[in-house]
C-alpha positions as CSV (number, residue, x, y, z in Angstrom):
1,X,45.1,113.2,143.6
2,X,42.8,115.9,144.3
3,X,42.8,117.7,147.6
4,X,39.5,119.9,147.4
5,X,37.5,117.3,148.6
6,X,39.6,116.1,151.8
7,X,39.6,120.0,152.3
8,X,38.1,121.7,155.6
9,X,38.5,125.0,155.1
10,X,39.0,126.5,158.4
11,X,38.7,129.5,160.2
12,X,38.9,129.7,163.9
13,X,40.6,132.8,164.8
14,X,39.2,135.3,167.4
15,X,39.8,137.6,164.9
16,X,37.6,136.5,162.8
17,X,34.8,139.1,161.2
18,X,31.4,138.1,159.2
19,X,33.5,139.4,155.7
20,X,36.1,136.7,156.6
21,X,33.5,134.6,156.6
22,X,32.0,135.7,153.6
23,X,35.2,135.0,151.9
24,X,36.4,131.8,153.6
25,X,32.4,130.5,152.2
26,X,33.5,132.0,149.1
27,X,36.9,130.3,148.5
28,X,35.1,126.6,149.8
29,X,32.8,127.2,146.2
30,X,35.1,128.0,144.5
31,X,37.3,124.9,145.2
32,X,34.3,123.2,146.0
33,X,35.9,122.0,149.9
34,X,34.2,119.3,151.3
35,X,33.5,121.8,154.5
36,X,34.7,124.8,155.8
37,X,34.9,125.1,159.6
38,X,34.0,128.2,161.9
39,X,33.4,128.9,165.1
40,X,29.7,128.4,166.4
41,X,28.8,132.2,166.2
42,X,29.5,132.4,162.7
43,X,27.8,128.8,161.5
44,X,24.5,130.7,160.7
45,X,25.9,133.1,158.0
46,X,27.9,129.9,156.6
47,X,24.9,127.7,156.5
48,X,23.4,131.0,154.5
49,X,26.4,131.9,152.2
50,X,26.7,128.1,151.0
51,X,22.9,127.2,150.4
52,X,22.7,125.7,147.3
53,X,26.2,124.2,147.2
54,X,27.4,120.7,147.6
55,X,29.7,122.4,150.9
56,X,29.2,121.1,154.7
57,X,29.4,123.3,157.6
58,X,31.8,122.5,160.4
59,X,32.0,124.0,163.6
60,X,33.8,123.7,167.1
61,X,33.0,122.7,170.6
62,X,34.8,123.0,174.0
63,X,37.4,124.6,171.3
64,X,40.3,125.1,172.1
65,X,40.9,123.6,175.7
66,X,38.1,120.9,176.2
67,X,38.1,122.0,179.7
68,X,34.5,122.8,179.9
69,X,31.8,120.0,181.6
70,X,30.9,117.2,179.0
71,X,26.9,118.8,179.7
72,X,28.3,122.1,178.4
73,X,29.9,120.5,175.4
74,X,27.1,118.6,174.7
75,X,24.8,121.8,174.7
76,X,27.0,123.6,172.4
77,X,27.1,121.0,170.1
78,X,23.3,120.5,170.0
79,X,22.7,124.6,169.1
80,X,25.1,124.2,166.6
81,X,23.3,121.8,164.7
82,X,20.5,123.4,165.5
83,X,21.6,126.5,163.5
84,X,22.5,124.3,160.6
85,X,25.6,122.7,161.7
86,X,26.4,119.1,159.3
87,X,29.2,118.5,161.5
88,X,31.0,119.0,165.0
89,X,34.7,118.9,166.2
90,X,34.6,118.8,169.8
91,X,38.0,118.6,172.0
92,X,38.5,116.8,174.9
93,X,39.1,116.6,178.2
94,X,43.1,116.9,178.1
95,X,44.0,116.3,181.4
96,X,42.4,113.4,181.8
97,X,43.8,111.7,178.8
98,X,47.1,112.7,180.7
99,X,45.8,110.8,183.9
100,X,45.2,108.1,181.6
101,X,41.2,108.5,183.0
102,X,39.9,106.8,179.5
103,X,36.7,106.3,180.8
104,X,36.2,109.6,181.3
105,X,37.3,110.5,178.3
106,X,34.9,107.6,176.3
107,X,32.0,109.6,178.6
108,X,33.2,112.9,177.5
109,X,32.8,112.3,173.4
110,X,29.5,109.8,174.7
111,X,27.5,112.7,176.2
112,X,28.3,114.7,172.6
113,X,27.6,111.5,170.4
114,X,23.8,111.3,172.1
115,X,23.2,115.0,171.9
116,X,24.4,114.8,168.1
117,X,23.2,111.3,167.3
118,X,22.6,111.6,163.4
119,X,25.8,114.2,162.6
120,X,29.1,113.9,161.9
121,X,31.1,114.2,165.1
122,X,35.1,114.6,165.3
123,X,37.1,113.9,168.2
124,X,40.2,115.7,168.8
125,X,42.3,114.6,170.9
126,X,45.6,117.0,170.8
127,X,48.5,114.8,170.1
128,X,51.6,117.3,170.9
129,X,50.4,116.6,174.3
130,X,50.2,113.2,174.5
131,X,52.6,110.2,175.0
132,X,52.4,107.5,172.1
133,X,50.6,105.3,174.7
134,X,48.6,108.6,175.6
135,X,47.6,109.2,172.1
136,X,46.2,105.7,171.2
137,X,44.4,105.8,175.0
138,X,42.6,108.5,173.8
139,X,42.3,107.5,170.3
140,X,40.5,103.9,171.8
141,X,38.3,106.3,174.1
142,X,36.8,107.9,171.3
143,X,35.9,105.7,169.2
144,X,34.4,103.8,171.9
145,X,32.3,107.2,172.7
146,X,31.1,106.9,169.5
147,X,33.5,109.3,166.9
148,X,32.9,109.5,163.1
149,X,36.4,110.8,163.4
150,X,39.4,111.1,165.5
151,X,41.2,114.2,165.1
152,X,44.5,115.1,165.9
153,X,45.1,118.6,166.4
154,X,42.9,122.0,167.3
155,X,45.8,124.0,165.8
156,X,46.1,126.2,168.6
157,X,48.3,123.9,170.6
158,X,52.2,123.9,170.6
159,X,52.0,121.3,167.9
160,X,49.9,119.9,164.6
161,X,49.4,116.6,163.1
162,X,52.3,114.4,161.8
163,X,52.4,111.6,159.7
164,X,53.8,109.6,162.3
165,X,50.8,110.9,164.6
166,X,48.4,109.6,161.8
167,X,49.3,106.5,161.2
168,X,49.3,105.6,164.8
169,X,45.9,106.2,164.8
170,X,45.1,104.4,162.4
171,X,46.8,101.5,163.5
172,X,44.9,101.8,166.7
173,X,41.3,102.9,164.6
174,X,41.5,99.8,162.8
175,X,38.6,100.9,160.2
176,X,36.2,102.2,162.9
177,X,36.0,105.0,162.7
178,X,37.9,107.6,160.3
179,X,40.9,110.3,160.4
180,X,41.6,114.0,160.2
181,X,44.7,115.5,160.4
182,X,45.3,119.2,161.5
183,X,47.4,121.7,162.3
184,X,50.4,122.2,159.8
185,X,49.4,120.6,156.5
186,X,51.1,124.2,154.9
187,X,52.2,122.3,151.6
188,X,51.0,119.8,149.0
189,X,53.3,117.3,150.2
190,X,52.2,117.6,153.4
191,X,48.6,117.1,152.3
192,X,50.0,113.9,150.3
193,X,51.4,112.4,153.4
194,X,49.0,112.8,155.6
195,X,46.4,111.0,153.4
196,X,49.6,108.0,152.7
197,X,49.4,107.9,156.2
198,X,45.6,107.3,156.8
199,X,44.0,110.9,156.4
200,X,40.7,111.1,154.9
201,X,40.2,114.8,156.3
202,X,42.7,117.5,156.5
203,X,42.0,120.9,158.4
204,X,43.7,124.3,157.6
205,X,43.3,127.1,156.8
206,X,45.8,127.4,154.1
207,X,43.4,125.4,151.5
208,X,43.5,127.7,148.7
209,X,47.3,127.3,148.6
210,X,47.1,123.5,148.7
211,X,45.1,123.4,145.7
212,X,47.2,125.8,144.1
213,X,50.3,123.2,144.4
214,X,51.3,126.3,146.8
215,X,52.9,126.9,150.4
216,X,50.1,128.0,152.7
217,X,51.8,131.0,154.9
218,X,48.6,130.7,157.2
219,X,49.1,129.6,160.9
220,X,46.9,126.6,161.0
């Protein structure tokens, strides 16, 4: 099976510079990625350094905490696509998946959905802080808000995405709406199971490697 084309090819660091960029854009040709995600400050140069190319441009918002207002989300996400954006990761509201507060999570993902009607938009959800009941809560909240995807991970929290993790959401998906797994997918096997498990999208940063039949020694 070929990974390139489950591949996001991230890069969210604060580090980040515009010749990282350059590079990550350059790498996601190469391979030809299905996406590369960036930041929102950056998603103008990627839009520019991947005209012509089959690539998508993926960005964040509320990233990493999804403790912002669901108006400010909403905002971000709208300028993002605005700058050329095929595609939108937003985070939620943690602590009220943790209250169990689903309905304000479903209203949280729905107030980004109607800014962003006609682009991809990914829900993540941060499973290593979630219960098992916790994380199919939230999973059931977003797809009610109207997510193309459910994610599981930013890659910034104290844990990634698991097989385990993945297959529980698709269990509780049931078709509606699709998955991407995040956060520690460092080796081809890793990529493999996550896709056996219900994965049709896998962010890291480490996509080079994977395609290589390589370790990635990147973070996320």
């Amino acid at each position: 099976m070929k990974l390139a084309p489950y591949i996001d090819h991230t890069l969210l660091k604060a580090t980040a510079t515009s010749a990282d960029i350059r590079a990550l854009c350059a790498e996601a040709r190469e391979h030809s990625f299905y996406a590369v995600c960036v930041n929102p400050v950056f998603v103008p140069q990627a839009v520019a350094e991947l005209e012509g190319s089959t690539v998508k441009v993926a960005t964040v918002c509320g990233f990493p905490l999804g403790a912002v207002s669901s108006e400010q989300k909403a905002v971000e996400a709208r300028l993002s696509v605005e700058a050329g954006a095929h595609e939108v990761d937003m985070v939620i509201h943690i602590g009220a998946a943790l209250e169990g507060s689903w309905d304000s999570v479903e209203a949280d993902v729905r107030a980004v959905r109607r800014a962003i009607p006609e682009h991809v938009l990914k829900v993540i959800i941060e499973t290593c802080y979630l219960s098992d009941d916790q994380k199919r809560g939230a999973t059931e909240a977003a797809v009610r808000g109207g997510a193309d995807f459910v994610k599981t991970s930013t890659g910034f929290g104290t844990g990634g995405a698991t097989p385990a993790d993945v297959a529980l959401m698709r269990d509780t998906i049931a078709g509606r709406a699709q998955i991407k797994a995040a956060g520690g997918v460092r080796t081809p096997a890793d990529a493999h199971e996550m896709i056996a498990a219900g994965a049709s999208r896998l962010g890291t940063s480490g996509g080079v490697a994977l395609v290589s039949g390589e370790q990635s020694s990147e973070g996320y």
